[in-house]
VOFILO-842025 format. One line per 5 residues: their letters; for each residue x, y, z of C-alpha. Coordinates in steps of 0.02 Angstrom, whole numbers, padded with zeros to 5 digits. Last residue first. Layout:
a = X Y Z; ...
***
This chain:
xxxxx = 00242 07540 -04652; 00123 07414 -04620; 00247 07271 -04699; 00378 07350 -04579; 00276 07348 -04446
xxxxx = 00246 07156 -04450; 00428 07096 -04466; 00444 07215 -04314; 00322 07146 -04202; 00187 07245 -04176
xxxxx = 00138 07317 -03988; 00101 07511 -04022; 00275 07525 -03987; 00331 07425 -04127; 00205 07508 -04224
xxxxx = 00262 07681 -04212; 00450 07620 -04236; 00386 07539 -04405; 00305 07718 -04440; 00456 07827 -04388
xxxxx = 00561 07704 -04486; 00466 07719 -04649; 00446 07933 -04617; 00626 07938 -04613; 00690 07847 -04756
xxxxx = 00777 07645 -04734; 00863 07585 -04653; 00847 07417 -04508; 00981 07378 -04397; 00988 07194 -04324
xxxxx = 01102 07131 -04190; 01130 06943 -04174; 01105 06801 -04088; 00987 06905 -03960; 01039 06899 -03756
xxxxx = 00983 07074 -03777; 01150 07152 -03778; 01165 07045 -03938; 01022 07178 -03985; 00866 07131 -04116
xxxxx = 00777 07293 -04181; 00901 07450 -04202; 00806 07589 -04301; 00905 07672 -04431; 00871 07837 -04513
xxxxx = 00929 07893 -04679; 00959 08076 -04767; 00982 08076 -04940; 01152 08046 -05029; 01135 07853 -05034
xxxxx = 01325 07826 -04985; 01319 07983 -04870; 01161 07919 -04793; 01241 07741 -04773; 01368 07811 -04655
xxxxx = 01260 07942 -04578; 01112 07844 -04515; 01261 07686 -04473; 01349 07810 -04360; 01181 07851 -04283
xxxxx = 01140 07683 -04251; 01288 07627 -04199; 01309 07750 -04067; 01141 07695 -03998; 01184 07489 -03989
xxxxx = 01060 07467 -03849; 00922 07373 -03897; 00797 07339 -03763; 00789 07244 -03631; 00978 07223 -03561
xxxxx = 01068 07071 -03520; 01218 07170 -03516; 01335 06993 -03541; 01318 06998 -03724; 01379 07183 -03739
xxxxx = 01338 07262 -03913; 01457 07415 -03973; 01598 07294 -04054; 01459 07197 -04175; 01492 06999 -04196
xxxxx = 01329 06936 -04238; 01296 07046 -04374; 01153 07099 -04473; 01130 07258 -04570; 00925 07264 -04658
xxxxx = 00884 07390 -04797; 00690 07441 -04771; 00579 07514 -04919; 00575 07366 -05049; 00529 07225 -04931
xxxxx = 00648 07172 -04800; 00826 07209 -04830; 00994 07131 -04838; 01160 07157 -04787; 01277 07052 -04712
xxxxx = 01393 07130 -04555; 01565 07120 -04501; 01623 07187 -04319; 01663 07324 -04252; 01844 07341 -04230
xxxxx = 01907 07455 -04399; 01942 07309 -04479; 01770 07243 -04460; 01702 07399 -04494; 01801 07387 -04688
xxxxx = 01767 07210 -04715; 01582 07225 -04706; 01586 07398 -04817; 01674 07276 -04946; 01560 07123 -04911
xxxxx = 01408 07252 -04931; 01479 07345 -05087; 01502 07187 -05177; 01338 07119 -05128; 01240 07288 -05160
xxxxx = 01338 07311 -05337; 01464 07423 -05343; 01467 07594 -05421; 01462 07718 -05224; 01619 07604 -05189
xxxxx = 01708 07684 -05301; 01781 07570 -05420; 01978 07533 -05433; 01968 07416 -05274; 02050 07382 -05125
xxxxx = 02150 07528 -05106; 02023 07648 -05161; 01932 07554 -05030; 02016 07619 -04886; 01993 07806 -04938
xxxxx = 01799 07782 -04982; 01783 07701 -04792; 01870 07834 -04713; 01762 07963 -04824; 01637 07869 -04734
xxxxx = 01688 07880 -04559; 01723 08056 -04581; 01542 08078 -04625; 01495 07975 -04483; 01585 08054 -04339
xxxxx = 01438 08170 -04299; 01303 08032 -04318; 01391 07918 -04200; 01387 08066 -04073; 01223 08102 -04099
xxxxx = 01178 07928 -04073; 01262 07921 -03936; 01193 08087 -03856; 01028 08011 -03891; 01041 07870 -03788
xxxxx = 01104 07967 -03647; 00995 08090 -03657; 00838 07939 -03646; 00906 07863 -03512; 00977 07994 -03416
xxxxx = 01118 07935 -03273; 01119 07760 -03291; 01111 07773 -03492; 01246 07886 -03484; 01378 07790 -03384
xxxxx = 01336 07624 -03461; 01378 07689 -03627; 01537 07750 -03571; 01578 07574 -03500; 01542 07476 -03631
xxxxx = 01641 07618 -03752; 01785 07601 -03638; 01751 07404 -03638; 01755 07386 -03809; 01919 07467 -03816
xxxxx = 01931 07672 -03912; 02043 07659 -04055; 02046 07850 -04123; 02009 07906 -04323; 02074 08026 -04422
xxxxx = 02121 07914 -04584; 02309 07957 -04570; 02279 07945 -04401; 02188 07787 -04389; 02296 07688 -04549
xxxxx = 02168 07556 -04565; 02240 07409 -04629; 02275 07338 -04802; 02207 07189 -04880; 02224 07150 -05062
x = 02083 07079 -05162
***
């Protein structure tokens, strides 16, 4: 397959450094928790429709399907190429049970292995991700980030999947649950 960049103007996009968004990040989460995770994921949310039509515009270059007609492998190495490209890393997909789509990467731009945080903290991502894979599915998605390389994890893990499954797996994460475990109650 051939490999072209990512023309950011052309495809309306900014390079922002890891440590801008590090350090933006930081900022809102010391000042309001809970805004400032939401902002993010507002924010990733707003830019992910332009993301995707990105995404569509780069792979018209790298293949003659639309990426909506590939198979889930061929669309996830594809889609994997394309964020790493872009500066956030690459990513398998997978899922766990029929309801929940899985993104893994070890390598994601927004996660900070030296934060040391506790709890996941990748909030733009998660928003970005909610719109990104909601335009490819054409029905709205939510994502719920459960292992953080800001964590001290190996990897980050972002699981998709429809509204009411998240809300429920989320629901029994905080009841105590490990993930693996709400997701096969949700």
């Amino acid at each position: 397959m051939p490999h072209t960049s990512i023309d950011l103007n052309d495809h309306q996009m900014v390079a922002l450094s890891r440590a801008a968004l590090a350090s933006l990040r930081g900022a809102l989460l010391n000042d309001a928790v809970i805004s400032g995770a939401s902002y993010l994921q507002e924010a990733g949310y707003a830019g992910s429709e332009s993301l995707f039509q990105s995404f569509r515009k780069w792979a018209k270059d790298q293949t003659d399907v639309d990426p909506g007609e590939l198979g889930l492998e061929e669309f996830g190495d594809l889609a994997s190429r394309y964020f790493r490209d872009a500066g956030w890393g690459s990513f398998t997909l997978g899922s766990i049970g029929s309801a929940v789509a899985t993104v893994d990467s070890e390598d994601w731009g927004e996660a900070d292995s030296t934060s040391d945080l506790h709890q996941p903290a990748c909030f733009l991502t998660t928003g970005m991700l909610a719109g990104f894979f909601g335009q490819l599915a054409e029905s709205p998605l939510a994502v719920l980030e459960v292992e953080c390389r800001s964590m001290g994890a190996p990897r980050c893990r972002f699981l998709l999947g429809a509204s009411e499954v998240v809300g429920h797996i989320y629901e029994g994460i905080e009841r105590g649950m490990e993930y693996e475990a709400a997701v096969q109650a949700a």
